[in-house]
N, C-alpha and C positions, 0 to 999 in steps of 0.2 A: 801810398805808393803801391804800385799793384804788382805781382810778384811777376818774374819771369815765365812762369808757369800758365798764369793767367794771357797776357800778352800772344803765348804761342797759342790759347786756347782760340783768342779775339781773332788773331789769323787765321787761323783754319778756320773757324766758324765762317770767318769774312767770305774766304774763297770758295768754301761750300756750296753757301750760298749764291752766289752769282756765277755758280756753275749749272749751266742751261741744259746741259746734258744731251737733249738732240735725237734727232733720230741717227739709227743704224742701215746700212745696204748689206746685201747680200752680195758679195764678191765674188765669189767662184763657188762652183757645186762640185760636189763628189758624191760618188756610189760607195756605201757601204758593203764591202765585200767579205770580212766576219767581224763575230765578236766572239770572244772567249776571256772569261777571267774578267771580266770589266774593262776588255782593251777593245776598241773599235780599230779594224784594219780598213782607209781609208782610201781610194782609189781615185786619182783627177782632182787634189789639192794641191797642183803645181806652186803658188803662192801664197798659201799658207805660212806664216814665220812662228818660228819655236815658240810654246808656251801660250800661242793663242787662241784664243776660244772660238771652239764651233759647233754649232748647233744643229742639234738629230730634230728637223724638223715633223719628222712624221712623231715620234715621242715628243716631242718639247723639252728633250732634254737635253742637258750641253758637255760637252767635253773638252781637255783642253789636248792642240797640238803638240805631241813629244817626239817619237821617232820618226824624226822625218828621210822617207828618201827618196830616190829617184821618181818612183810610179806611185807608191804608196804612204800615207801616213799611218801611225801608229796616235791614237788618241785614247786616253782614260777618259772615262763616262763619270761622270759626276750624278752621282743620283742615282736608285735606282730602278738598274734597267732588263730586269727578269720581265 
């Protein structure tokens, strides 16, 4: 009899698996207007939702969405970006 442990392992594996993954679009652009301290100040990510990833196409590098507000986001750079 196989443990519970196991069973949740064969699940996740399962779904892993027959996760297709996909391609991704580019949604909305924005102007990076600074960085300081590892925080990107974002400019024209009207629909941007908290905590989501966006990517500094000229680096290749990604940040995620946090202060968001009216004009501007506030995004941490993940990676770095000296």
């Amino acid at each position: 009899m196989a443990s519970w442990a196991d069973e949740i392992s064969a699940i996740i594996e399962k779904n892993i698996a027959g996760f297709g993954g996909g391609e991704t679009e580019t949604a909305s652009v924005g102007t990076v207007i600074t960085v300081q301290d590892g925080i990107a100040r974002v400019y024209g990510l009207q629909d941007v939702k908290y905590l989501e990833l966006v990517e500094f196409t000229r680096t290749g590098l990604f940040g995620m969405a946090f202060n968001l507000e009216e004009e501007t986001v506030s995004c941490p750079i993940l990676g770095d970006y000296t």
